[in-house]
Backbone atoms as SQL, in Angstrom:
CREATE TABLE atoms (id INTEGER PRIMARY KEY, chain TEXT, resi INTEGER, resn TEXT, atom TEXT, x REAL, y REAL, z REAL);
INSERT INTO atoms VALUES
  (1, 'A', 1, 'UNK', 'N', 25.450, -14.246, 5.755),
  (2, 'A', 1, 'UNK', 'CA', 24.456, -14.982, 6.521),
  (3, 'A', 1, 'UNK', 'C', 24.040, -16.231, 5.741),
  (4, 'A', 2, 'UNK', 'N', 23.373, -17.454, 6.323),
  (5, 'A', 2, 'UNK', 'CA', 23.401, -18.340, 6.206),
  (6, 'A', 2, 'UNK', 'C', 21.772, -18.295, 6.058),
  (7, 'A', 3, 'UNK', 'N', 21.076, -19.287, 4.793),
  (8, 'A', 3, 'UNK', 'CA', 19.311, -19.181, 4.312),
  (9, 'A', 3, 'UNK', 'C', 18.909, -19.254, 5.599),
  (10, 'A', 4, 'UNK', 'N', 19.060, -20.316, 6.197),
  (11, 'A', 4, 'UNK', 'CA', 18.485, -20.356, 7.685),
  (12, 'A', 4, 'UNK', 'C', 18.469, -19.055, 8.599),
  (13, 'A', 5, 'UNK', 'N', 19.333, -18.322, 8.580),
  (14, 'A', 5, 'UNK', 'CA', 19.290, -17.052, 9.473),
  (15, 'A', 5, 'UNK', 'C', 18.586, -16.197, 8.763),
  (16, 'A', 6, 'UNK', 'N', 18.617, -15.907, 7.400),
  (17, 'A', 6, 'UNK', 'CA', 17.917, -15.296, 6.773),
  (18, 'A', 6, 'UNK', 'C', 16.190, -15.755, 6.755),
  (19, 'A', 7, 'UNK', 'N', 15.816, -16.918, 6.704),
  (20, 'A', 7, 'UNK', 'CA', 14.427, -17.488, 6.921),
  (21, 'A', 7, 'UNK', 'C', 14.168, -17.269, 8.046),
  (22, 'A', 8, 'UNK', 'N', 14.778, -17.181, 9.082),
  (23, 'A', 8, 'UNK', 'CA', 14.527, -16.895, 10.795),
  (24, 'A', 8, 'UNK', 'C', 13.756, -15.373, 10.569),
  (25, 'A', 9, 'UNK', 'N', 15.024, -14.351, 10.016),
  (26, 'A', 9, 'UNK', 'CA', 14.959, -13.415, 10.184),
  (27, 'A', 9, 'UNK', 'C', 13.105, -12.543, 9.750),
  (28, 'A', 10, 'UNK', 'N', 12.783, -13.286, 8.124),
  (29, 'A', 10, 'UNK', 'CA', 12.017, -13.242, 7.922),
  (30, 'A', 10, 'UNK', 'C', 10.236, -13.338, 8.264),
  (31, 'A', 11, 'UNK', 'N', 10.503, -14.250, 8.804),
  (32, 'A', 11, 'UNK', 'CA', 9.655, -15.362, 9.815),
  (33, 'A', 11, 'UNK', 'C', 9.236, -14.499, 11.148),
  (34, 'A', 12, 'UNK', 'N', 10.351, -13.991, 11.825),
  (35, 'A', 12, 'UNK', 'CA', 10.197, -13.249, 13.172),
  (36, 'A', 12, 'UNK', 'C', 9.777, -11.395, 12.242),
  (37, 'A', 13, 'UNK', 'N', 10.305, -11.119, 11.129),
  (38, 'A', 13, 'UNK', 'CA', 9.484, -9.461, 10.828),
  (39, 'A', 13, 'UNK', 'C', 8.093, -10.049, 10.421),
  (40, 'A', 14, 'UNK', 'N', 7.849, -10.867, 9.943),
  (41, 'A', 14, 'UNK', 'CA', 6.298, -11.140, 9.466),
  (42, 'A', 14, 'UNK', 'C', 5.600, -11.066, 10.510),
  (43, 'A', 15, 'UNK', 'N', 5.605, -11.555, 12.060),
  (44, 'A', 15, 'UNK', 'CA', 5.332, -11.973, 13.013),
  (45, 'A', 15, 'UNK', 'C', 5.322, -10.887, 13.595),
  (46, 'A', 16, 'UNK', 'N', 6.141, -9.914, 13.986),
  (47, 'A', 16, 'UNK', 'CA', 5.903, -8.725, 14.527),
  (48, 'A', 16, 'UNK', 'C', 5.260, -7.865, 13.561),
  (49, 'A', 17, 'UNK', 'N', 5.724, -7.976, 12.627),
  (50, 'A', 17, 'UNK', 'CA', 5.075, -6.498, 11.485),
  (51, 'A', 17, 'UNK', 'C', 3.134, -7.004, 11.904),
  (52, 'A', 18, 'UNK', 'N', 3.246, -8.373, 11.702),
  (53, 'A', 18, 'UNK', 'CA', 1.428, -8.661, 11.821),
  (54, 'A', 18, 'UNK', 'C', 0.853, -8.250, 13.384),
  (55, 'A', 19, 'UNK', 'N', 1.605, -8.746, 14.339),
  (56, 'A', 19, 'UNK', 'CA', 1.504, -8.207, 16.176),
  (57, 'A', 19, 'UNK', 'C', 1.330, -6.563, 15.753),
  (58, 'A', 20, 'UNK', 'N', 1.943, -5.847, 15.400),
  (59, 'A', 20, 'UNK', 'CA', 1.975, -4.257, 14.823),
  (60, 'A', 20, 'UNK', 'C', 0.755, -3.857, 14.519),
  (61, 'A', 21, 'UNK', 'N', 0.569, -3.915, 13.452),
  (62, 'A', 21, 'UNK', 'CA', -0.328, -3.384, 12.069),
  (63, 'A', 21, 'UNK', 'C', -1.532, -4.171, 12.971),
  (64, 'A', 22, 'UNK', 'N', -2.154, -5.215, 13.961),
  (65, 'A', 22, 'UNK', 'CA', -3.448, -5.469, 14.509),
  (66, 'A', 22, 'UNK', 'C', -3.371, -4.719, 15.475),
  (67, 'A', 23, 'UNK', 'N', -2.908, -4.162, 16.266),
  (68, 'A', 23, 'UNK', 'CA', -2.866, -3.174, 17.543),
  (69, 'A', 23, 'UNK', 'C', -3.053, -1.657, 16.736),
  (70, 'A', 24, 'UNK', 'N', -3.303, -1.204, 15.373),
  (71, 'A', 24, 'UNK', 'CA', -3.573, 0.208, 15.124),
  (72, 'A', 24, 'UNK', 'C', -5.167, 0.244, 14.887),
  (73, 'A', 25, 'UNK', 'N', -5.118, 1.012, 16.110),
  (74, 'A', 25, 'UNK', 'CA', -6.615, 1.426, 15.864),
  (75, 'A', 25, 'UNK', 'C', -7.131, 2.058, 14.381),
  (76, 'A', 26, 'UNK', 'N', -8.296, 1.950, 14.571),
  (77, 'A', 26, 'UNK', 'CA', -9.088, 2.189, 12.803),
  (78, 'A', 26, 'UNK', 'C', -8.793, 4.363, 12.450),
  (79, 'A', 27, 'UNK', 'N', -8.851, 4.950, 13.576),
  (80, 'A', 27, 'UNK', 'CA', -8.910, 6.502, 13.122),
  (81, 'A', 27, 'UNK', 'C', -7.327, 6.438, 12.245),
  (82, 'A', 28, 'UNK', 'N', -6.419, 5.435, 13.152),
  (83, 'A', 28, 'UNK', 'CA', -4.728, 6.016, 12.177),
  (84, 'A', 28, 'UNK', 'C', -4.880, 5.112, 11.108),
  (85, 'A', 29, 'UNK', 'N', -5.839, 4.260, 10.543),
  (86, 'A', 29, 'UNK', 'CA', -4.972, 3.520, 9.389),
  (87, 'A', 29, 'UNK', 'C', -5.367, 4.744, 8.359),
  (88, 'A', 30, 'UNK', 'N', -5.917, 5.516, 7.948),
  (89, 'A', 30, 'UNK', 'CA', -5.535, 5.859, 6.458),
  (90, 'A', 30, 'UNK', 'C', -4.764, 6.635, 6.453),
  (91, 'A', 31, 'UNK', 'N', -4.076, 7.017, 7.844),
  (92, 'A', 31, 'UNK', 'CA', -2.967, 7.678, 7.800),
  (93, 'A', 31, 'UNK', 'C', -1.393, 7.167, 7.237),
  (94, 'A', 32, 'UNK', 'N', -1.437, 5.552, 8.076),
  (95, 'A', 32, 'UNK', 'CA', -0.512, 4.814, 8.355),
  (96, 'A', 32, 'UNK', 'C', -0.279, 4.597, 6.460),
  (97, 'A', 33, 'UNK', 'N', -1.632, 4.280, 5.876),
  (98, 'A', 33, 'UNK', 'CA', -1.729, 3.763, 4.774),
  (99, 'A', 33, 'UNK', 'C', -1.144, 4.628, 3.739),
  (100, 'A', 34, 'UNK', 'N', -1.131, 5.914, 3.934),
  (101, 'A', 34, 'UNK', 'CA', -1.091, 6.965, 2.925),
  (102, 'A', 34, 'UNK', 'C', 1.002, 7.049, 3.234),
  (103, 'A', 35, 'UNK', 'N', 0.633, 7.100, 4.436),
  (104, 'A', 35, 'UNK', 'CA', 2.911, 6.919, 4.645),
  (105, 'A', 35, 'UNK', 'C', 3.370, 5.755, 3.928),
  (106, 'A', 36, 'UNK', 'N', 2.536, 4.389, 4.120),
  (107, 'A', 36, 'UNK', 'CA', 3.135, 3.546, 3.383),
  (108, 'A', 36, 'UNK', 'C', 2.953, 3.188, 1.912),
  (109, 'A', 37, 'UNK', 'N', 2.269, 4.419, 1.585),
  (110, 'A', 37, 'UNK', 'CA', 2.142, 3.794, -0.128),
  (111, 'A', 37, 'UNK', 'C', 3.550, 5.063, -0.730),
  (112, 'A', 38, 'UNK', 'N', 3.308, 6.031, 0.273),
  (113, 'A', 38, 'UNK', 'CA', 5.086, 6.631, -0.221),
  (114, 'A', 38, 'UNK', 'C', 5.848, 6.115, -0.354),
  (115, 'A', 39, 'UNK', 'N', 6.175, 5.087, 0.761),
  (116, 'A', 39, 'UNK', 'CA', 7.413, 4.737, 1.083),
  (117, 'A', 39, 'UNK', 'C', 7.700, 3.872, 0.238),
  (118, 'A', 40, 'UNK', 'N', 6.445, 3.038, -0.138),
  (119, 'A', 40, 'UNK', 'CA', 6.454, 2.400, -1.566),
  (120, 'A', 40, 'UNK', 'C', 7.150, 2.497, -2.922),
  (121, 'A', 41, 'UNK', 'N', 6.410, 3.713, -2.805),
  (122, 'A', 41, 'UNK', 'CA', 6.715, 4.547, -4.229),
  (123, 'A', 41, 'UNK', 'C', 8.344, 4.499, -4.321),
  (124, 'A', 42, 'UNK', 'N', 9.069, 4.839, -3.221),
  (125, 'A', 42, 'UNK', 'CA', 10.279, 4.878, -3.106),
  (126, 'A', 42, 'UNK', 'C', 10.899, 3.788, -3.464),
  (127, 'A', 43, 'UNK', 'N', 10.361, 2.890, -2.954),
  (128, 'A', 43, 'UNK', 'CA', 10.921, 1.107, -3.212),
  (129, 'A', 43, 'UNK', 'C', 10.735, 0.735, -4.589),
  (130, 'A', 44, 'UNK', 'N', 9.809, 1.781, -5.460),
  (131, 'A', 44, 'UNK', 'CA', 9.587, 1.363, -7.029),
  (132, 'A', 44, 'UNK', 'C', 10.832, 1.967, -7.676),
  (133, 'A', 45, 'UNK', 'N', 10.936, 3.358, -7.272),
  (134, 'A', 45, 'UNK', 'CA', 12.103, 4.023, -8.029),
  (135, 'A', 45, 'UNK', 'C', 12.849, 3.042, -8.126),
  (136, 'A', 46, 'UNK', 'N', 13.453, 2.463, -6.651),
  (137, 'A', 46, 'UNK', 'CA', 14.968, 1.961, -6.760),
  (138, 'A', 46, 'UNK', 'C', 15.084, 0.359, -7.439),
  (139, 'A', 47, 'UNK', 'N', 13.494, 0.141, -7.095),
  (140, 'A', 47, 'UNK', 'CA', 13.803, -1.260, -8.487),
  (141, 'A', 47, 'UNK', 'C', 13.772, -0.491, -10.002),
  (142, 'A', 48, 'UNK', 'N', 13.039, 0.352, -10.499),
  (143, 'A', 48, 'UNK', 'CA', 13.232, 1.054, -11.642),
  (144, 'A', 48, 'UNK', 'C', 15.082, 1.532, -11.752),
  (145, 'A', 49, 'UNK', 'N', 15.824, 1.746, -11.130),
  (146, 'A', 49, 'UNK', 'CA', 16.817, 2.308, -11.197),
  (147, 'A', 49, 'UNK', 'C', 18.027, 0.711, -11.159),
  (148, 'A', 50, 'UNK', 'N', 17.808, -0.219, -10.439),
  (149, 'A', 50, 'UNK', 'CA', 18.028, -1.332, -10.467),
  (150, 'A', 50, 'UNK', 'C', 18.200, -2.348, -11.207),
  (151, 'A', 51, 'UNK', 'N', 16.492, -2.419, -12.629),
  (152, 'A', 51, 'UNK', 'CA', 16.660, -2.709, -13.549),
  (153, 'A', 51, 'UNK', 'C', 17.481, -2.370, -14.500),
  (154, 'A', 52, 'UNK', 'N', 17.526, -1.219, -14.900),
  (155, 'A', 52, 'UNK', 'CA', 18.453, -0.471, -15.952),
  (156, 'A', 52, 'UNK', 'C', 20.066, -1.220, -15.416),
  (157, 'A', 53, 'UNK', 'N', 20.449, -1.582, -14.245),
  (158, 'A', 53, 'UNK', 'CA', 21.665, -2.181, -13.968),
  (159, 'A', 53, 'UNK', 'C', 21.885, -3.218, -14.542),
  (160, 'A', 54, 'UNK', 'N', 20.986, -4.206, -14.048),
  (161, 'A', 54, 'UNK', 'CA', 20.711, -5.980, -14.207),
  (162, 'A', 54, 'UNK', 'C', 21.317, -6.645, -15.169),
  (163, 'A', 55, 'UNK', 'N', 21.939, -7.524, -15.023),
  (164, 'A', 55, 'UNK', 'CA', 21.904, -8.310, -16.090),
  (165, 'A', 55, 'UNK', 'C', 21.460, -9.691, -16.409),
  (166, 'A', 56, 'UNK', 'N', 21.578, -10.059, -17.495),
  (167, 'A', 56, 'UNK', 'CA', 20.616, -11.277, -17.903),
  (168, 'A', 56, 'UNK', 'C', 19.111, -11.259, -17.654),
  (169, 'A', 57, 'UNK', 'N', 18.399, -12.581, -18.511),
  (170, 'A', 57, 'UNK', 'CA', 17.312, -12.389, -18.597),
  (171, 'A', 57, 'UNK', 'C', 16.481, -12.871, -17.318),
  (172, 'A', 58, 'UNK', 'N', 17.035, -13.960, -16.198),
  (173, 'A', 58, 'UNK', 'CA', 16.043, -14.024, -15.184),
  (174, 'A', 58, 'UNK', 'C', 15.828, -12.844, -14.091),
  (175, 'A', 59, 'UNK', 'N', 17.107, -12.581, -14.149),
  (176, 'A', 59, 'UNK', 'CA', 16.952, -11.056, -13.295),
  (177, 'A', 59, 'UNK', 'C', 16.054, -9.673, -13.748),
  (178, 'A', 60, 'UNK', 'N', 15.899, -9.741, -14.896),
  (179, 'A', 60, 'UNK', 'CA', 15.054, -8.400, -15.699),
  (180, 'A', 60, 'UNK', 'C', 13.658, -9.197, -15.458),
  (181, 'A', 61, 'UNK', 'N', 12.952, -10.429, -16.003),
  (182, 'A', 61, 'UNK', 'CA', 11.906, -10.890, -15.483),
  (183, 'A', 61, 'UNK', 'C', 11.241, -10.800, -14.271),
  (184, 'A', 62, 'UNK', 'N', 12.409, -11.182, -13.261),
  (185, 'A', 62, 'UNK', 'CA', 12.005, -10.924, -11.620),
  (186, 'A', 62, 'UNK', 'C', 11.771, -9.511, -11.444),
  (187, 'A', 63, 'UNK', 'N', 11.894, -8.773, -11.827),
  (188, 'A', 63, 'UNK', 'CA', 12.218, -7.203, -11.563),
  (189, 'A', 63, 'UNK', 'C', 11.065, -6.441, -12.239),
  (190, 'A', 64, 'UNK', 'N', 10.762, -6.889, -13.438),
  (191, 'A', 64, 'UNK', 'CA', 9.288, -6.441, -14.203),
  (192, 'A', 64, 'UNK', 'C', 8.520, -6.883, -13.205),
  (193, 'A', 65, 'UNK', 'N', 8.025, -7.851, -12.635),
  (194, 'A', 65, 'UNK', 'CA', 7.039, -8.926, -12.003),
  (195, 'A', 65, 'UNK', 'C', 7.475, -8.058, -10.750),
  (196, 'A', 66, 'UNK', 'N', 8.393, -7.719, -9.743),
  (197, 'A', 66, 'UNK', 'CA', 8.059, -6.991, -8.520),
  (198, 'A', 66, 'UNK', 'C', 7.859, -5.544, -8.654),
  (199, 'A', 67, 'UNK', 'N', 7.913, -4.912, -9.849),
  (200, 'A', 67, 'UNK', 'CA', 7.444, -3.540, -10.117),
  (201, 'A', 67, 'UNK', 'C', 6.175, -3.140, -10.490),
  (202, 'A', 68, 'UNK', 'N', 6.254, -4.607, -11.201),
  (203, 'A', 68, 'UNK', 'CA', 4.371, -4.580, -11.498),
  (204, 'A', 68, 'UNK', 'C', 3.474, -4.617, -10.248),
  (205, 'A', 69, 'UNK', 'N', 4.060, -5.970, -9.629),
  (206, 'A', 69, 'UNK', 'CA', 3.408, -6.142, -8.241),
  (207, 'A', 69, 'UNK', 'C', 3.542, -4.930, -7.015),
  (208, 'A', 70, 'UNK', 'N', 4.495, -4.008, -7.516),
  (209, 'A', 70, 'UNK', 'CA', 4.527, -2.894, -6.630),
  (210, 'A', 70, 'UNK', 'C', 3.779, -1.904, -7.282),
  (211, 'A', 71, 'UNK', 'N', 3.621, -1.535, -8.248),
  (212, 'A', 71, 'UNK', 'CA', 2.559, -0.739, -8.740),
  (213, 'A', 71, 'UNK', 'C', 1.197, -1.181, -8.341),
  (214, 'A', 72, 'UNK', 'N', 0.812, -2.159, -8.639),
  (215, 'A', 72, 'UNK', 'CA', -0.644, -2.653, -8.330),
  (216, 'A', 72, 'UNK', 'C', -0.481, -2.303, -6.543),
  (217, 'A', 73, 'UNK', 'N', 0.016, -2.439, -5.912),
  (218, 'A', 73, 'UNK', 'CA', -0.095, -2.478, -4.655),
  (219, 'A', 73, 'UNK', 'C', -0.392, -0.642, -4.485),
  (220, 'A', 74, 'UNK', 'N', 0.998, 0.175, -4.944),
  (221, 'A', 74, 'UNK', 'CA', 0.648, 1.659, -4.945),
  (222, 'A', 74, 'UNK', 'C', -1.001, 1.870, -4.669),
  (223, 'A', 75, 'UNK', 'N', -1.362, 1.767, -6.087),
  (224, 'A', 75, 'UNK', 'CA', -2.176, 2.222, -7.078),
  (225, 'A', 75, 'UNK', 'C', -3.413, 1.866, -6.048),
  (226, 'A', 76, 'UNK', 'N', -3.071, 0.652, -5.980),
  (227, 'A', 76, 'UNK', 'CA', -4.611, 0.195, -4.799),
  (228, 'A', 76, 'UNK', 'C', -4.374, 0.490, -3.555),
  (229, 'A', 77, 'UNK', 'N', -3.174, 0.903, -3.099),
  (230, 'A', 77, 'UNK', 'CA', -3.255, 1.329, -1.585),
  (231, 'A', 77, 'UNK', 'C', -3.572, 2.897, -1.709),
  (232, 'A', 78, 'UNK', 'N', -3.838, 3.500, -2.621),
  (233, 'A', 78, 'UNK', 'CA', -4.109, 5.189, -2.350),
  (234, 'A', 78, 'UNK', 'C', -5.903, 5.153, -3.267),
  (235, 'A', 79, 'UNK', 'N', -6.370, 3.838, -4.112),
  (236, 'A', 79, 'UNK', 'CA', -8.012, 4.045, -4.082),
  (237, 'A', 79, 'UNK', 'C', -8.279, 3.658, -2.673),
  (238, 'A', 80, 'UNK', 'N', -7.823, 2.513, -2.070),
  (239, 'A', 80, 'UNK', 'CA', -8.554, 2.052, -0.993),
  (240, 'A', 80, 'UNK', 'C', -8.397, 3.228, -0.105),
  (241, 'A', 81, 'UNK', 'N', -7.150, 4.340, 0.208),
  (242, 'A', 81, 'UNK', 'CA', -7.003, 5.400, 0.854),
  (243, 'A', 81, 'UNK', 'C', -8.114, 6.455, 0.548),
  (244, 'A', 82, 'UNK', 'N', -8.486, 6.650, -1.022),
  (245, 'A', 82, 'UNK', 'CA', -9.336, 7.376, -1.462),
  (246, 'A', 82, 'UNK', 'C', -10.606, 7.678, -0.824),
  (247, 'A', 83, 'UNK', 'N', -10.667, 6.173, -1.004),
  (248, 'A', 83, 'UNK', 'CA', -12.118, 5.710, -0.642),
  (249, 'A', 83, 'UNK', 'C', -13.037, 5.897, 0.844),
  (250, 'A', 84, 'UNK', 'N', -11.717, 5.634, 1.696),
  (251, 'A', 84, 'UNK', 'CA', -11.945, 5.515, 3.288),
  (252, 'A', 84, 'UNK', 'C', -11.953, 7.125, 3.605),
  (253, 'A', 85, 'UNK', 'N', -11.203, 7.819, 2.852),
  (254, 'A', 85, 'UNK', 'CA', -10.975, 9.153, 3.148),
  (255, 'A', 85, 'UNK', 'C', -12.688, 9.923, 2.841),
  (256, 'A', 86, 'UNK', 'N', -13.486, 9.401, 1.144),
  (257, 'A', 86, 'UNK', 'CA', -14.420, 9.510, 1.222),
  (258, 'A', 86, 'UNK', 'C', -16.212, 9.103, 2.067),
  (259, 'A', 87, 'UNK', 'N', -15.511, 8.715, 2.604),
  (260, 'A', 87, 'UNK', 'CA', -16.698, 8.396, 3.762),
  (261, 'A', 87, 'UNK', 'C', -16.444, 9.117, 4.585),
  (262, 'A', 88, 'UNK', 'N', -15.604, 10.184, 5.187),
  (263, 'A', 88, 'UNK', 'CA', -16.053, 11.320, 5.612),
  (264, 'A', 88, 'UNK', 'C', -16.356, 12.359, 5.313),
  (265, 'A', 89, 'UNK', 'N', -16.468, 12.385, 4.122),
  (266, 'A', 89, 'UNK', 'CA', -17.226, 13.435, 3.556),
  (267, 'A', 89, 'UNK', 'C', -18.648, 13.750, 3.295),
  (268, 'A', 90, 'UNK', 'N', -19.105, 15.185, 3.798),
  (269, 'A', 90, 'UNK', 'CA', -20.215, 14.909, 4.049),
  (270, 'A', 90, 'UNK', 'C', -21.033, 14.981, 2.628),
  (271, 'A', 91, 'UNK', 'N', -22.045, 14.408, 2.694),
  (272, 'A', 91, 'UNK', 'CA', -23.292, 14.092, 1.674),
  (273, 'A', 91, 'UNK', 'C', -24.172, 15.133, 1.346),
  (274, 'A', 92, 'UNK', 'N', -24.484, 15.628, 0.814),
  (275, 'A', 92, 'UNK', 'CA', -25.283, 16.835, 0.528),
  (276, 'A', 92, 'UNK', 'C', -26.629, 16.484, 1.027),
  (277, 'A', 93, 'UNK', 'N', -27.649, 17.413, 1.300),
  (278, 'A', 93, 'UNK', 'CA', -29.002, 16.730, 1.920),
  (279, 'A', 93, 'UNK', 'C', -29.592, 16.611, 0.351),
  (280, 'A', 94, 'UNK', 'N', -30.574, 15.511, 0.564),
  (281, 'A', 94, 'UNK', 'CA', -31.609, 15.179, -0.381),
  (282, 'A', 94, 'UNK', 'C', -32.389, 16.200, -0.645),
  (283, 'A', 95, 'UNK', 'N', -32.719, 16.887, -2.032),
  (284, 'A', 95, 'UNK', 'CA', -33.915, 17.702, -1.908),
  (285, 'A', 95, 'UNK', 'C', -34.776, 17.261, -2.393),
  (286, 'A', 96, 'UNK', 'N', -36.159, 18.478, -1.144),
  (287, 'A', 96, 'UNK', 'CA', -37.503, 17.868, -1.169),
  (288, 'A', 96, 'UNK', 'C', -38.464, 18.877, -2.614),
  (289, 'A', 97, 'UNK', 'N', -39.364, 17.281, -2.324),
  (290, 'A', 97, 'UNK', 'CA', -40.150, 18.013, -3.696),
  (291, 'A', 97, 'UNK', 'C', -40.871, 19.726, -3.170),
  (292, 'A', 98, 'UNK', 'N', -41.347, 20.052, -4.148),
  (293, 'A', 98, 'UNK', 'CA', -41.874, 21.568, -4.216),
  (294, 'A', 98, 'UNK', 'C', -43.022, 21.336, -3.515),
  (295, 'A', 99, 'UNK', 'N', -43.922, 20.549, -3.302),
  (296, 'A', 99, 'UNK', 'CA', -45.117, 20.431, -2.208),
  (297, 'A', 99, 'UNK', 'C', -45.572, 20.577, -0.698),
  (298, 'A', 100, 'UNK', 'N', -43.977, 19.993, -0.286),
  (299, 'A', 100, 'UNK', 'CA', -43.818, 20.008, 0.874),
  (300, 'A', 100, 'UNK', 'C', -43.421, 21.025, 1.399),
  (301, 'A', 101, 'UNK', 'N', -43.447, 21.480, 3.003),
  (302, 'A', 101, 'UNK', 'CA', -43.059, 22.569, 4.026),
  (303, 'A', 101, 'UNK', 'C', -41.804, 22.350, 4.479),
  (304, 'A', 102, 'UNK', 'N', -41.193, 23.305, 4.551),
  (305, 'A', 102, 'UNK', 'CA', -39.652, 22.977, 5.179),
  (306, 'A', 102, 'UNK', 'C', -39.535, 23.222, 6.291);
C-alpha cells in the first residue's frame, strides 16, 4: 500500500472509532474500559517480544517510548476503572454522637 492509502485508512478508523466510543452510554464504559485495557496488555507483550527482535538503535528507542506510553495508558486505564467502579460502592453511614436518639 501506498502512505496515502495508508493515511486514508487511518483518518477514516479515527473517525469511526470516535462516531463509536460517543454513542456508548455511561452504565457500559467501565466495562468497555476494563476489555480494553486487556487487550492492551496484549499489545504490550507483543511489543515486549518485538523488542528483543529489533535491530539497531532507532528502532529499540521507538519501542521503549510505545511501551512506556502503553504502560502509562494500562496503568491509568484500570485506576480510572478503579475509581468509577468505586463510586458504587456503598459508604458506610456516619456515626452519631452518644447523646442523640436513634
Amino acid at each position: 500500500m501506498d502512505l496515502l492509502t495508508e493515511i486514508t485508512i487511518l483518518v477514516l478508523a479515527a473517525f469511526v472509532g470516535l462516531e463509536v466510543i460517543s454513542k456508548v452510554p455511561n452504565t457500559l464504559h467501565t466495562p468497555l474500559m476494563s476489555a480494553t485495557n486487556a487487550i492492551h496488555g496484549i499489545v504490550l507483550l507483543g511489543g515486549l517480544l518485538i523488542i528483543a527482535e529489533s535491530e539497531g538503535v532507532f528502532n529499540k528507542v521507538i519501542l521503549v517510548i510505545a511501551i512506556a506510553f502503553g504502560t502509562i495508558n494500562v496503568v491509568g486505564g484500570f485506576l480510572v476503572t478503579d475509581r468509577m467502579l468505586g463510586m458504587f460502592k456503598r459508604r458506610p453511614d456516619p456515626k452519631k454522637p452518644d447523646g442523640e436518639a436513634k
